[in-house]
GUSEKE-532822 format. One record per atom (N, C-alpha, C): residue in one letter; residue number from 1; atom name; x, y, z; chain. Coordinates in Angstrom, 1 decimal, m for minus. Layout:
PT  rest   nr  atom      px      py      pz  kette
PT     a  NUM    CA       X       Y       Z      A
...
This chain:
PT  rest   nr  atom      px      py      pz  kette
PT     x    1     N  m100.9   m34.4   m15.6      A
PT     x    1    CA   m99.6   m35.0   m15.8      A
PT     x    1     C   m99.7   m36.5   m15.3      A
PT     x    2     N   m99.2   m37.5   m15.9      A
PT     x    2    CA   m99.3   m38.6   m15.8      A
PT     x    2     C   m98.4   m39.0   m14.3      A
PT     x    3     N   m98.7   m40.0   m13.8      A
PT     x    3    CA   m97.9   m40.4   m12.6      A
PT     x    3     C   m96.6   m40.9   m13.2      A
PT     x    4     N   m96.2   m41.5   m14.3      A
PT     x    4    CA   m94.9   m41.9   m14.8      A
PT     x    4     C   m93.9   m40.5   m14.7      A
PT     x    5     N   m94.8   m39.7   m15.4      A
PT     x    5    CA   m94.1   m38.0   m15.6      A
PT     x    5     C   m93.6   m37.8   m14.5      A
PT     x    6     N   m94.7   m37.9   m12.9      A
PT     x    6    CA   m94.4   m37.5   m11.9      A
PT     x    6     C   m93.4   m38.0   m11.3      A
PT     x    7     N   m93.3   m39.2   m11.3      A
PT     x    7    CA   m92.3   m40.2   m11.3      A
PT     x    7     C   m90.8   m39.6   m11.3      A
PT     x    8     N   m91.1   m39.7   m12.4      A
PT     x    8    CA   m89.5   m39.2   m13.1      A
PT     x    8     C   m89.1   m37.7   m13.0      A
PT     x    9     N   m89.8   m36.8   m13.3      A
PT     x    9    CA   m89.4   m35.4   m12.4      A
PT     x    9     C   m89.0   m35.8   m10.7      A
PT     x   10     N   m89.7   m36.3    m9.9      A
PT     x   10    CA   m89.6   m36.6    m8.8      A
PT     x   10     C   m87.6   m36.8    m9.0      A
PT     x   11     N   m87.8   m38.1    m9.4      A
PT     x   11    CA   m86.4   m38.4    m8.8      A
PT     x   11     C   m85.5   m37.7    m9.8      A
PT     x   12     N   m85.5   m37.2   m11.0      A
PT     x   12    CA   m84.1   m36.5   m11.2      A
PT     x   12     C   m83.9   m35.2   m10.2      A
PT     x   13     N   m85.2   m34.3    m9.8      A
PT     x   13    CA   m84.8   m33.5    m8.9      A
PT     x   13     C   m84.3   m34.1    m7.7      A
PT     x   14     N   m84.1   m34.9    m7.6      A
PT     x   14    CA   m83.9   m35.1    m6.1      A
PT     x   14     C   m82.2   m36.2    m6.2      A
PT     x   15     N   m81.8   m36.2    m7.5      A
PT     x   15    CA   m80.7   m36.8    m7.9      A
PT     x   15     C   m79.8   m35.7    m8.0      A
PT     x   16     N   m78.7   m36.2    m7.7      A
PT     x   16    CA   m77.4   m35.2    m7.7      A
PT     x   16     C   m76.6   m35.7    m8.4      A
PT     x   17     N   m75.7   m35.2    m9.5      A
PT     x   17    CA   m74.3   m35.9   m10.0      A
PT     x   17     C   m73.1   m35.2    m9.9      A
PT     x   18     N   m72.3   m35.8    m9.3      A
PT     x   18    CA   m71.1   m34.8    m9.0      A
PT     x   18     C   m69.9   m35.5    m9.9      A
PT     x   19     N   m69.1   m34.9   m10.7      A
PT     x   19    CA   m67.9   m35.4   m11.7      A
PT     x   19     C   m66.4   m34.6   m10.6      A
PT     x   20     N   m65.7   m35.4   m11.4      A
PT     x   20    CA   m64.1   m35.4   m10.9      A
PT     x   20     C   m63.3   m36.1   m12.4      A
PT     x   21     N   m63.0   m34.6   m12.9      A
PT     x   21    CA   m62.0   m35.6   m13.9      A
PT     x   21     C   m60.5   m35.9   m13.5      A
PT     x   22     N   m60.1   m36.5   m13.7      A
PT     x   22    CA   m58.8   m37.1   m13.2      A
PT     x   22     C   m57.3   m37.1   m14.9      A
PT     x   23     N   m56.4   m37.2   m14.7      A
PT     x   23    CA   m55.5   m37.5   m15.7      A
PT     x   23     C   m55.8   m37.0   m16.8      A
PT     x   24     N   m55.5   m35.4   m16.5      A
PT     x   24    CA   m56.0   m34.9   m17.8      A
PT     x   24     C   m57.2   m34.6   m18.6      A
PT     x   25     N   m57.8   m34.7   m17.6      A
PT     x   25    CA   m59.8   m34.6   m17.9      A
PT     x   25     C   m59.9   m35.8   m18.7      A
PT     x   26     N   m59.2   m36.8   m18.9      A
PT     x   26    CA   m59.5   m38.3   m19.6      A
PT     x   26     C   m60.1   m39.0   m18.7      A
PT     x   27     N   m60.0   m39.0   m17.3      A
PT     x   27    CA   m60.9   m40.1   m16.4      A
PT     x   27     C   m61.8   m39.6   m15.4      A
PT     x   28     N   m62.9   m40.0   m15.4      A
PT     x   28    CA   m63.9   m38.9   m14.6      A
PT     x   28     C   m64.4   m40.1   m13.9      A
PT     x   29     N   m64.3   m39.6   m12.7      A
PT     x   29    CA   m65.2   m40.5   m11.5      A
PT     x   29     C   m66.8   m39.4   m10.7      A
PT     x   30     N   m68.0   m40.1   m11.1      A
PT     x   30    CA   m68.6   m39.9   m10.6      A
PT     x   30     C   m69.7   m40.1    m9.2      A
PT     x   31     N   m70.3   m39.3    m8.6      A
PT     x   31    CA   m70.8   m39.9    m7.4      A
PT     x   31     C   m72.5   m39.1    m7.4      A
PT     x   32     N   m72.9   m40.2    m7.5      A
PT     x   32    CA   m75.1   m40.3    m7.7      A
PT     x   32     C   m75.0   m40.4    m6.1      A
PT     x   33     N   m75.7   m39.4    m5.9      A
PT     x   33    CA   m76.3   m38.7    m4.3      A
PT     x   33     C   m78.4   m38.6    m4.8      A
PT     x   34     N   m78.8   m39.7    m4.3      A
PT     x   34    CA   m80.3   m39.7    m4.2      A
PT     x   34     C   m80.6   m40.5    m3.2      A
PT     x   35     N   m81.8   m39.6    m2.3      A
PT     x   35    CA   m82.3   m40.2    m1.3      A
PT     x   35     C   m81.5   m40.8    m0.4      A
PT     x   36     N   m80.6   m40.0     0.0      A
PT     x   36    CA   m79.4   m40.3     1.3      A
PT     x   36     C   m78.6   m40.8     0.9      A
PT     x   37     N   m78.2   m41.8     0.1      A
PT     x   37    CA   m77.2   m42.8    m0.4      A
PT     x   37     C   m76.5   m41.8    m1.5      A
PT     x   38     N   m75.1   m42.5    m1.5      A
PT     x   38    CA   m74.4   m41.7    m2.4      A
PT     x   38     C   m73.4   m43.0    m3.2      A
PT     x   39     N   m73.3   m42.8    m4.4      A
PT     x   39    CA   m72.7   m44.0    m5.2      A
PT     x   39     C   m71.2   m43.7    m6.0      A
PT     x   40     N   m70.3   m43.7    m5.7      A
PT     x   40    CA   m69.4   m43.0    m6.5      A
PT     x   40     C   m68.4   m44.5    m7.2      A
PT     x   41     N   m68.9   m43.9    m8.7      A
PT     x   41    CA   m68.1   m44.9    m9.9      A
PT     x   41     C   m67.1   m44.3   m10.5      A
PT     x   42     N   m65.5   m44.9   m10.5      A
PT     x   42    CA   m64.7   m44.9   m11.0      A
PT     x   42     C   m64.4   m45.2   m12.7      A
PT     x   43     N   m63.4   m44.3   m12.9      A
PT     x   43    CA   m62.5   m45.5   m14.1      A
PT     x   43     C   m63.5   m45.2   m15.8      A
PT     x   44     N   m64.0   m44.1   m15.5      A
PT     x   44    CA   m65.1   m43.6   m16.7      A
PT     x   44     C   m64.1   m42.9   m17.5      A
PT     x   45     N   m64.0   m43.4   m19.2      A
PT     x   45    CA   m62.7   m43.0   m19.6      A
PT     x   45     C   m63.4   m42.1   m21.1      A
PT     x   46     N   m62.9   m41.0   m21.0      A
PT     x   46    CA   m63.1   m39.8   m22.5      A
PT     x   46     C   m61.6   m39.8   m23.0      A
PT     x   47     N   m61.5   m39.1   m24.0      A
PT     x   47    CA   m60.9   m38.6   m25.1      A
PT     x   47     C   m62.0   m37.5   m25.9      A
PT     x   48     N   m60.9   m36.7   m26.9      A
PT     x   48    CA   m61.1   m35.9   m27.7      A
PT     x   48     C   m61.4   m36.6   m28.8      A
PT     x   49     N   m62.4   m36.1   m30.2      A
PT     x   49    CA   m62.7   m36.9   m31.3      A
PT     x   49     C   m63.1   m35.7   m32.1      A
PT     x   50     N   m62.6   m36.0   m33.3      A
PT     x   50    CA   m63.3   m35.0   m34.6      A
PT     x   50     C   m65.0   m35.8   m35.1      A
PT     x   51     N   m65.8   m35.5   m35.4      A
PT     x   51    CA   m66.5   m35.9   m35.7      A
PT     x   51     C   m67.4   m34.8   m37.1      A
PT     x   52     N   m67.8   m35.6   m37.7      A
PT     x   52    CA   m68.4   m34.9   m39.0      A
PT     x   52     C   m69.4   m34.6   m38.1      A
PT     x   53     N   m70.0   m33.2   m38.4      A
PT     x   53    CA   m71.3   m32.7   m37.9      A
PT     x   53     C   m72.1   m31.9   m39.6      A
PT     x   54     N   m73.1   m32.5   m39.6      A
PT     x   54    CA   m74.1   m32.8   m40.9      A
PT     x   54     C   m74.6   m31.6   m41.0      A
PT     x   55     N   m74.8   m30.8   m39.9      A
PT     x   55    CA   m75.9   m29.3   m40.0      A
PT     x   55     C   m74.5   m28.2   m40.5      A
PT     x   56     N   m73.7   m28.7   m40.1      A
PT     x   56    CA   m72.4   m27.0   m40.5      A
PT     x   56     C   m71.4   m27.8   m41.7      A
PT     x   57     N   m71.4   m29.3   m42.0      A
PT     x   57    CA   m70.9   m29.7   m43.5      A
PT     x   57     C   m69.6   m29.4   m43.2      A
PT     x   58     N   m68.9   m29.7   m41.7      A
PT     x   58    CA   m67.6   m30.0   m41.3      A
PT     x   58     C   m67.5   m30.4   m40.2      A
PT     x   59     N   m66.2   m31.0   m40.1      A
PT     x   59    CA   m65.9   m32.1   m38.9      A
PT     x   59     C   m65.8   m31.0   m37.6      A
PT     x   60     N   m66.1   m30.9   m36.3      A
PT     x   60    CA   m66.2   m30.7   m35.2      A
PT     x   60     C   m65.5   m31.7   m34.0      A
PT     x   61     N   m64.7   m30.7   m33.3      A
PT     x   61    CA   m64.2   m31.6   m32.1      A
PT     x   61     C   m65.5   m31.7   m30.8      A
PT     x   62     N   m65.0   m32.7   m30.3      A
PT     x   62    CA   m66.1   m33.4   m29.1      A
PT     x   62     C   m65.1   m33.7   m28.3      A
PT     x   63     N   m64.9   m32.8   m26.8      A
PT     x   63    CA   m63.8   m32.6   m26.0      A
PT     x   63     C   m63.8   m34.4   m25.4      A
PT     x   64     N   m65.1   m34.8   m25.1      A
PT     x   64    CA   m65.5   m35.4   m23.7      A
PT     x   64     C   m66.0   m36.8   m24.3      A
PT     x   65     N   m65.8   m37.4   m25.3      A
PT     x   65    CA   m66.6   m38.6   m25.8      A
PT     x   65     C   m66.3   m39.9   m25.4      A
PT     x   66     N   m66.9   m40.9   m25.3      A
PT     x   66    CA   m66.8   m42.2   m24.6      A
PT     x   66     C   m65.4   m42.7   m25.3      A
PT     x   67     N   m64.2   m43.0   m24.6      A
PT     x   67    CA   m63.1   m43.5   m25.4      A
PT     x   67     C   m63.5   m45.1   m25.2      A
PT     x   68     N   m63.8   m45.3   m26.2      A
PT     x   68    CA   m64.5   m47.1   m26.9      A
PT     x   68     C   m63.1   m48.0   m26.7      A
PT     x   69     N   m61.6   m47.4   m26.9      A
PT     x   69    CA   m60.6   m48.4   m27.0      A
PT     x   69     C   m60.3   m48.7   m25.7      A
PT     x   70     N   m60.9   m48.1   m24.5      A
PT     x   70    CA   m60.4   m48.2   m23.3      A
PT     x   70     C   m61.2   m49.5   m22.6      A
PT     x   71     N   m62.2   m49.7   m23.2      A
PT     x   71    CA   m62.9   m51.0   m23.2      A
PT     x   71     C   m63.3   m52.0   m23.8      A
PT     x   72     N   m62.2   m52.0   m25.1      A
PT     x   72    CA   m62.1   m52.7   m26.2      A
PT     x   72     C   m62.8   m54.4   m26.3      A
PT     x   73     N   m61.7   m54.5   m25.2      A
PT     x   73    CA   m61.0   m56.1   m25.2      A
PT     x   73     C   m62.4   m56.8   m24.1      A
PT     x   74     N   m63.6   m56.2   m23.4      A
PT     x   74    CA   m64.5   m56.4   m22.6      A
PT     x   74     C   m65.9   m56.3   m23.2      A
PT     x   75     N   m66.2   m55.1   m24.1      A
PT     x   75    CA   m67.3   m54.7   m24.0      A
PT     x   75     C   m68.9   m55.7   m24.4      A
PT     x   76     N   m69.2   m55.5   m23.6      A
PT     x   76    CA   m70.7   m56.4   m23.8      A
PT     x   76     C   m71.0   m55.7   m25.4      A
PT     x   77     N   m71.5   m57.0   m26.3      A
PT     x   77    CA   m72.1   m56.7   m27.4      A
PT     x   77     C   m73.8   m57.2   m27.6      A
PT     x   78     N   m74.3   m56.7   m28.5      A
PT     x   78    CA   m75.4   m56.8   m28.7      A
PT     x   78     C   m76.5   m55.9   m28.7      A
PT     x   79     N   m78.0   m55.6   m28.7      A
PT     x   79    CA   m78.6   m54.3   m29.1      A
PT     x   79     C   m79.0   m54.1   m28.1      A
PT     x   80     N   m79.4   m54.8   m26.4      A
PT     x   80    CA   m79.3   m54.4   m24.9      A
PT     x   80     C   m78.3   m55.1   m24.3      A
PT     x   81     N   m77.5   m54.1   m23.6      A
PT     x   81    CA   m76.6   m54.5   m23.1      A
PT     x   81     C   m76.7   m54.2   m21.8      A
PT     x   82     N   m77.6   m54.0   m21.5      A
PT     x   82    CA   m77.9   m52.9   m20.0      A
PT     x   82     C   m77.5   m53.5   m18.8      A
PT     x   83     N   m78.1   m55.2   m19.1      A
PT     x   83    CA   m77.4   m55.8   m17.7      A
PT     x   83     C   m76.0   m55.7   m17.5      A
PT     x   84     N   m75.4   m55.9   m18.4      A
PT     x   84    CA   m73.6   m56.2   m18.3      A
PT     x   84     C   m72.8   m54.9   m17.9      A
PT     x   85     N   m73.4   m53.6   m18.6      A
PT     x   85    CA   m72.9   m51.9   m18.5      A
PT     x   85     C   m73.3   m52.1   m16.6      A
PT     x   86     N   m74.6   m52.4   m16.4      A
PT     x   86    CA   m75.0   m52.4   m14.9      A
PT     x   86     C   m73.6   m53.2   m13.8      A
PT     x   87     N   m73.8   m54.9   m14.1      A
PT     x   87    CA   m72.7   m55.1   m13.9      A
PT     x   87     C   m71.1   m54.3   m13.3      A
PT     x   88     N   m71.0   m54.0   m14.7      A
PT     x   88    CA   m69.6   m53.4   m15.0      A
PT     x   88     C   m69.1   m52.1   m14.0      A
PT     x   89     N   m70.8   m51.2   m13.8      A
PT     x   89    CA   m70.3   m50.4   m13.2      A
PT     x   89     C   m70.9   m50.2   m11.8      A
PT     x   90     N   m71.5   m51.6   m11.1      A
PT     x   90    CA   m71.3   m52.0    m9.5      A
PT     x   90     C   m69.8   m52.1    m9.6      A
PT     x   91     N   m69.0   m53.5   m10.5      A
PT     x   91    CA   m67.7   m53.2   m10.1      A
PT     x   91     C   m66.6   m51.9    m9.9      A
PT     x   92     N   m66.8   m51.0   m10.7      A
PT     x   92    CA   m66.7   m49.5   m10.4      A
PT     x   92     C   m66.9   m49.0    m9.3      A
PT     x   93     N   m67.8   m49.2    m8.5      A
PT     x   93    CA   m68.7   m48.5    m7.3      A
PT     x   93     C   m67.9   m48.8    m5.9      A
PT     x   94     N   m67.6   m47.4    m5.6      A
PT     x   94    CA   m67.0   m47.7    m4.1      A
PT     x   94     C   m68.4   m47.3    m3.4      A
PT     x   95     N   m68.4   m48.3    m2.6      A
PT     x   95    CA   m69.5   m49.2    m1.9      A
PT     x   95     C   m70.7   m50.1    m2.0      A
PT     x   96     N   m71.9   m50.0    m1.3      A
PT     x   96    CA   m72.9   m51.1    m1.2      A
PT     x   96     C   m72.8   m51.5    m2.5      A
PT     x   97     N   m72.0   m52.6    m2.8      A
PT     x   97    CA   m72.7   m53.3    m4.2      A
PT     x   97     C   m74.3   m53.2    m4.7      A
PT     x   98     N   m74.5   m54.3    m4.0      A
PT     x   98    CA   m76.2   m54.4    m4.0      A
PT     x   98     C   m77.3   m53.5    m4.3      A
PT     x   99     N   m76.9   m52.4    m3.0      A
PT     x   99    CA   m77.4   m50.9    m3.2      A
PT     x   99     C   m77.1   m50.5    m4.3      A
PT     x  100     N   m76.1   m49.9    m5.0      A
PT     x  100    CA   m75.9   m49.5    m6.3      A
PT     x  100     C   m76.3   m50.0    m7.1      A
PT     x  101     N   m76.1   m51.6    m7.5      A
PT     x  101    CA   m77.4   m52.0    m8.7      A
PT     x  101     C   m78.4   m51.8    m8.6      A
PT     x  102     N   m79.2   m51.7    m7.5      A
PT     x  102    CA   m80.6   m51.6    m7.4      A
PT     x  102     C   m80.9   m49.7    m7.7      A
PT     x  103     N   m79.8   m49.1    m7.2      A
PT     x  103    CA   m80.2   m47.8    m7.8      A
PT     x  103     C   m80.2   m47.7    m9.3      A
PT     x  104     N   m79.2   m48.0    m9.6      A
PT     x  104    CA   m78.8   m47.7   m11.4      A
PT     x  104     C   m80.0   m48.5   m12.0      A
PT     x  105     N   m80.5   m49.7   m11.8      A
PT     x  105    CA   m81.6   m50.5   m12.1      A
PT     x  105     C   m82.6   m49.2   m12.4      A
PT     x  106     N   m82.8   m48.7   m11.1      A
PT     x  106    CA   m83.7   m47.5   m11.1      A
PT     x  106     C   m84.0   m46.6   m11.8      A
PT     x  107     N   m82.8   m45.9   m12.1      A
PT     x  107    CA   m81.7   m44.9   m13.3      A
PT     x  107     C   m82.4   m45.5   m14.1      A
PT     x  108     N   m82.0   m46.5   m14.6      A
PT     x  108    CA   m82.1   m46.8   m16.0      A
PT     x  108     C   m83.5   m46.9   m16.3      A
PT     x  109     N   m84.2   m46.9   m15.3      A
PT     x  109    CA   m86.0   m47.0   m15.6      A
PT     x  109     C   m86.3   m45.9   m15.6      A
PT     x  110     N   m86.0   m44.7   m14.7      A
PT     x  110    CA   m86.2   m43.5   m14.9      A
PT     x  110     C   m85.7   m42.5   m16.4      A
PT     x  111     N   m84.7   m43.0   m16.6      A
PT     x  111    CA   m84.6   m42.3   m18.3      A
PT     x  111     C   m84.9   m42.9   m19.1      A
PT     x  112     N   m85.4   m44.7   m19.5      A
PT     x  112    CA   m86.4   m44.8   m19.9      A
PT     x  112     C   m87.3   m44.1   m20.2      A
PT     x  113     N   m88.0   m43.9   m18.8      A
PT     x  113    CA   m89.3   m43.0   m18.9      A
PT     x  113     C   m89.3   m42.1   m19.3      A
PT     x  114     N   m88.4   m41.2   m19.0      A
PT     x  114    CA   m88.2   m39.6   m19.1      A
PT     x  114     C   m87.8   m39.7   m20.9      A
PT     x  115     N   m87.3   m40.5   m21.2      A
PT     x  115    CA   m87.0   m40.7   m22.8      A
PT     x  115     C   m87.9   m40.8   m23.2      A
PT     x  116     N   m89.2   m41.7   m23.4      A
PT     x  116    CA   m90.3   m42.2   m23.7      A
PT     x  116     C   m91.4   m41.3   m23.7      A
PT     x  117     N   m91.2   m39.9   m22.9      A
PT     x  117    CA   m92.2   m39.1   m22.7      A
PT     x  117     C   m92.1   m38.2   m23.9      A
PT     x  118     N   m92.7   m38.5   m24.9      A
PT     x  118    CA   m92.7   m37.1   m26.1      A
PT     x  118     C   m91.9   m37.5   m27.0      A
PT     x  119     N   m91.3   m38.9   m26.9      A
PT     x  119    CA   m90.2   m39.0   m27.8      A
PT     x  119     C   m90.9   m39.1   m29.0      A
PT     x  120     N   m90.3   m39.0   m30.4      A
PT     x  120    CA   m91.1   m39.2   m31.4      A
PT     x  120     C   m90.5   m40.4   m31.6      A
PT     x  121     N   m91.6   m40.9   m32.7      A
PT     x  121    CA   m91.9   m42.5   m33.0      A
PT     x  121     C   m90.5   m43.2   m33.5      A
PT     x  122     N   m89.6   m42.6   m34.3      A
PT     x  122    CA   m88.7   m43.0   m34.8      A
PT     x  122     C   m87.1   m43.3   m33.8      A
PT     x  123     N   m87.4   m42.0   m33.1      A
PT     x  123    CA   m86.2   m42.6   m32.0      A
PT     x  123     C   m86.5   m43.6   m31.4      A
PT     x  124     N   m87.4   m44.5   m30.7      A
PT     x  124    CA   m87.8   m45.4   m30.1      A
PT     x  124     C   m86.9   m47.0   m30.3      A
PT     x  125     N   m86.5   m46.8   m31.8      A
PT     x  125    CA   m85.7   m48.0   m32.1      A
PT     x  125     C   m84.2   m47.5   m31.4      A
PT     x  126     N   m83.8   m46.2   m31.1      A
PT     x  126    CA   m82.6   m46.3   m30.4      A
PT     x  126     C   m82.3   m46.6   m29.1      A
PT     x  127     N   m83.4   m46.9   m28.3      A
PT     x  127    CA   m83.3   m47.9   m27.0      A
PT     x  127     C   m83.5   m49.5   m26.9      A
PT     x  128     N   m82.6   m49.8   m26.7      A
PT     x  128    CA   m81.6   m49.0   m25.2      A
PT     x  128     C   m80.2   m48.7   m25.7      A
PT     x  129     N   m80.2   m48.0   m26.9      A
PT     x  129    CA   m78.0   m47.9   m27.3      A
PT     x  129     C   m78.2   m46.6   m26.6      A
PT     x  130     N   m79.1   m45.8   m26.0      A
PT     x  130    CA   m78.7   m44.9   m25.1      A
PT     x  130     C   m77.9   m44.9   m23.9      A
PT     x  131     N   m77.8   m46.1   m23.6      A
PT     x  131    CA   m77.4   m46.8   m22.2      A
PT     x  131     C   m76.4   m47.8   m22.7      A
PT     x  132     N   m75.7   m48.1   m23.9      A
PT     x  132    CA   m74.9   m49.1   m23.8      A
PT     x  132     C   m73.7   m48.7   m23.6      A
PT     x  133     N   m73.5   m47.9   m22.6      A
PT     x  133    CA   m72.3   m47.5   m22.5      A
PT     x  133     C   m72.4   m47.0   m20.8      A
PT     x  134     N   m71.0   m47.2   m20.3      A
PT     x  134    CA   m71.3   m46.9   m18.6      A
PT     x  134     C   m71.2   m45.4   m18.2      A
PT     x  135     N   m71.8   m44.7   m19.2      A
PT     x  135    CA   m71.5   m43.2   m19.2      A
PT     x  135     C   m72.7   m42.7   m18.9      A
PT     x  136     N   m73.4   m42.9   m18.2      A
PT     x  136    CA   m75.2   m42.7   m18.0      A
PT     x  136     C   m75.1   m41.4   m16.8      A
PT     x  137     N   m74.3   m40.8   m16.4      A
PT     x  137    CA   m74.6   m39.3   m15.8      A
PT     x  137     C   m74.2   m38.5   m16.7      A
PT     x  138     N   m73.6   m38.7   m18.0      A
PT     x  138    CA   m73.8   m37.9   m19.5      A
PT     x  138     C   m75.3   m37.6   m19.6      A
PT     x  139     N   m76.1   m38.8   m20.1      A
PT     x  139    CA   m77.7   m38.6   m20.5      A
PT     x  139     C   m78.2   m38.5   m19.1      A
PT     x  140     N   m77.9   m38.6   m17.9      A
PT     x  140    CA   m79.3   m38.3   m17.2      A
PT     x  140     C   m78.8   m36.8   m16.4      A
PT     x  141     N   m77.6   m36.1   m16.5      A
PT     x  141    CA   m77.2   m35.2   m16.6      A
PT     x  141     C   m78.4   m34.3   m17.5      A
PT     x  142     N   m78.0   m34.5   m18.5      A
PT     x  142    CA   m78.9   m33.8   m19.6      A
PT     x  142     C   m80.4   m33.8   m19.3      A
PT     x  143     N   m81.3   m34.9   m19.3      A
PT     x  143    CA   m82.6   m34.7   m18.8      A
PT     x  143     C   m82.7   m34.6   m17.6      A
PT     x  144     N   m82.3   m34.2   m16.4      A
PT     x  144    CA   m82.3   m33.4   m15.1      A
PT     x  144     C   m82.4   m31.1   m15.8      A
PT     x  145     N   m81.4   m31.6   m16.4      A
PT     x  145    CA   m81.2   m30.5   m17.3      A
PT     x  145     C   m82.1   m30.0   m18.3      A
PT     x  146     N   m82.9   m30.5   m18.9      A
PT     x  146    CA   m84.0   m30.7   m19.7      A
PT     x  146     C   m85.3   m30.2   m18.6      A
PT     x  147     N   m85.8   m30.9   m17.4      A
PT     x  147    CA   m86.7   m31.1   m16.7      A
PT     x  147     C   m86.6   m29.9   m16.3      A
PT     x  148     N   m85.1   m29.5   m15.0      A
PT     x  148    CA   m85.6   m28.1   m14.7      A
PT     x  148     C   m85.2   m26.8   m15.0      A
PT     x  149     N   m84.7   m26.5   m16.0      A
PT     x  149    CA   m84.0   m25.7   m16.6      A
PT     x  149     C   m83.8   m26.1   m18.5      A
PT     x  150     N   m85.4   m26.0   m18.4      A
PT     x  150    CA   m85.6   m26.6   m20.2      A
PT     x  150     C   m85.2   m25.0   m21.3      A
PT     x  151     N   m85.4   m23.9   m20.6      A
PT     x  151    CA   m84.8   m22.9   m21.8      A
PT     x  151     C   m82.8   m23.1   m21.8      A
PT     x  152     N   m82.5   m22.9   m20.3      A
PT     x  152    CA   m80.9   m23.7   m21.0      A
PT     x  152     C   m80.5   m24.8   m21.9      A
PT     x  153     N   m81.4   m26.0   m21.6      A
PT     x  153    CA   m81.5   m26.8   m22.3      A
PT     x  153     C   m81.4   m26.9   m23.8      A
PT     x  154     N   m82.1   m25.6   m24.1      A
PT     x  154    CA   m82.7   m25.3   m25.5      A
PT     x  154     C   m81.6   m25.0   m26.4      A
PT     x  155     N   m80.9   m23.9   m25.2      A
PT     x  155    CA   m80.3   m23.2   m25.7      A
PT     x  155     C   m78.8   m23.4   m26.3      A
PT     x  156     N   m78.7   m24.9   m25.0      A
PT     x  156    CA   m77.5   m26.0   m25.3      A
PT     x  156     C   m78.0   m26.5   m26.7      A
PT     x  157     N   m78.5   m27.2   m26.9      A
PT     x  157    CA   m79.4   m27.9   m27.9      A
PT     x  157     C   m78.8   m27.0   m29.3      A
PT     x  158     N   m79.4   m25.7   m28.9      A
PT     x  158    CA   m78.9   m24.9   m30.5      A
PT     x  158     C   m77.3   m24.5   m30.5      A
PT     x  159     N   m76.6   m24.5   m29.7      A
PT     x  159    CA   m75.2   m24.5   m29.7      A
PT     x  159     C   m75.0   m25.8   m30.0      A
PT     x  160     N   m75.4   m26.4   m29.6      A
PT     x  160    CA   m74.3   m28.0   m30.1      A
PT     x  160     C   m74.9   m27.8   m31.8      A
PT     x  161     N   m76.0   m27.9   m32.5      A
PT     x  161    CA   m76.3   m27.7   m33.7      A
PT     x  161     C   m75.8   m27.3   m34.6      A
PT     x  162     N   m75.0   m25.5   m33.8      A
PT     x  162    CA   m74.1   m24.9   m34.5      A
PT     x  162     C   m73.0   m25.5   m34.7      A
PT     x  163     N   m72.5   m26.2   m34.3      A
PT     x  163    CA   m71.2   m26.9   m34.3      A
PT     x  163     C   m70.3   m26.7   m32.8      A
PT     x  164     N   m71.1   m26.1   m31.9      A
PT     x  164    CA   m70.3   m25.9   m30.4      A
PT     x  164     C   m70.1   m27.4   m29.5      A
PT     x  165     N   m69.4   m27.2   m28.8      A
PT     x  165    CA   m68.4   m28.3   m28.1      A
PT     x  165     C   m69.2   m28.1   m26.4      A
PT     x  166     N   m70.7   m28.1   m26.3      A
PT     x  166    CA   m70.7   m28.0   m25.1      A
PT     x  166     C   m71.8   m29.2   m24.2      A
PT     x  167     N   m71.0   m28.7   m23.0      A
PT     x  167    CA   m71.4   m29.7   m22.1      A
PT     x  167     C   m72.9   m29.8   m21.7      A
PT     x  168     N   m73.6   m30.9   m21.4      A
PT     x  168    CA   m73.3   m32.5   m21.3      A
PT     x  168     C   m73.3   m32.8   m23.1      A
PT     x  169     N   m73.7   m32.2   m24.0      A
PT     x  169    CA   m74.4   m32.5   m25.1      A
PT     x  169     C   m72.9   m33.1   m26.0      A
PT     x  170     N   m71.8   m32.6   m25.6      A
PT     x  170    CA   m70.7   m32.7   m26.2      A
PT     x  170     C   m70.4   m34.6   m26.0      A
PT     x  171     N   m70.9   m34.9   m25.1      A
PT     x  171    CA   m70.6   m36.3   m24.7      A
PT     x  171     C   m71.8   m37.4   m24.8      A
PT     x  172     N   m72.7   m36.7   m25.5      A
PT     x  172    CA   m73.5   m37.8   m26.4      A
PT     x  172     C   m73.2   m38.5   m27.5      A
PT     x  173     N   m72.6   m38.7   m27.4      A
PT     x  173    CA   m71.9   m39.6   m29.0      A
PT     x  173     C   m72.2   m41.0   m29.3      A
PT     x  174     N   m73.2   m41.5   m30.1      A
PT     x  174    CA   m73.5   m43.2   m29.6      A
PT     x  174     C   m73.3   m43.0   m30.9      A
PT     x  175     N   m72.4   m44.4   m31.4      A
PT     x  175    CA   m72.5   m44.9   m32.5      A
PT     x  175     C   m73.0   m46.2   m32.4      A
């Protein structure tokens, strides 16, 4: 196993995410617990969405999707936006500024990697729009979930396919 591998198993096991939806399960404040420090970001906003789903050849709801209008009038544009989403969500962060960027910095190098391991050739052009959004304990939720409990994983994977509405998978939605 490569040391990157090891890397990255290392710290998602040792990464915690705890959610709190608020107003109706529309605002979810989360709090990243790794290596003693704990980060908790506010103001993370979902909605409900139909979306066409291509394998069942009908539209499907997605309880939990990034509500895009709630950040309309702000959102960083362009094909990496990583610094600005980072930004955006120190201001979110009740506490250590500094500390929190330098963690999420981390984050973002860690599912990097964990993305990069096995990925096939063609998704490679969708980084970084995995991250252009301040919803990043959706995707690193999932590969924590992937790494140590890969037959659940699986098994998520073939439920969302069928057209199921389940979590974290339900809240990957990048356009």
């Amino acid at each position: 196993m490569a040391k990157e591998d090891r890397n990255a198993r290392e710290f998602f096991h040792m990464l915690r995410i705890e959610e709190k939806f608020t107003k109706g399960g529309t605002e979810a404040e989360v709090t990243y617990s790794h290596k003693g420090n704990k980060y908790r970001i506010k103001g993370l906003h979902y909605h409900s969405e139909k979306l066409w789903h291509p394998k069942v050849h009908k539209p499907v709801i997605r309880s939990h999707v990034l509500n895009c209008d709630k950040y309309h009038d702000w959102w960083p544009e362009g094909d990496n936006n990583t610094e600005e989403i980072i930004k955006d969500m120190v201001t979110r962060c009740h506490g250590d500024g500094e500390s929190c960027r330098v963690f999420l910095k981390e984050l973002c190098d860690q599912i990097k990697a964990a993305l990069a391991h096995g990925e096939p050739g063609n998704l490679r052009h969708y980084w970084p729009n995995i991250l252009n959004n301040n919803h990043w304990h959706d995707v690193a939720s999932f590969i924590k979930l992937c790494l140590e409990r890969p037959d659940e994983a699986a098994h998520l994977v073939r439920l969302c396919q069928e057209g199921g509405d389940v979590s974290p998978l339900n809240r990957l939605v990048y356009r």
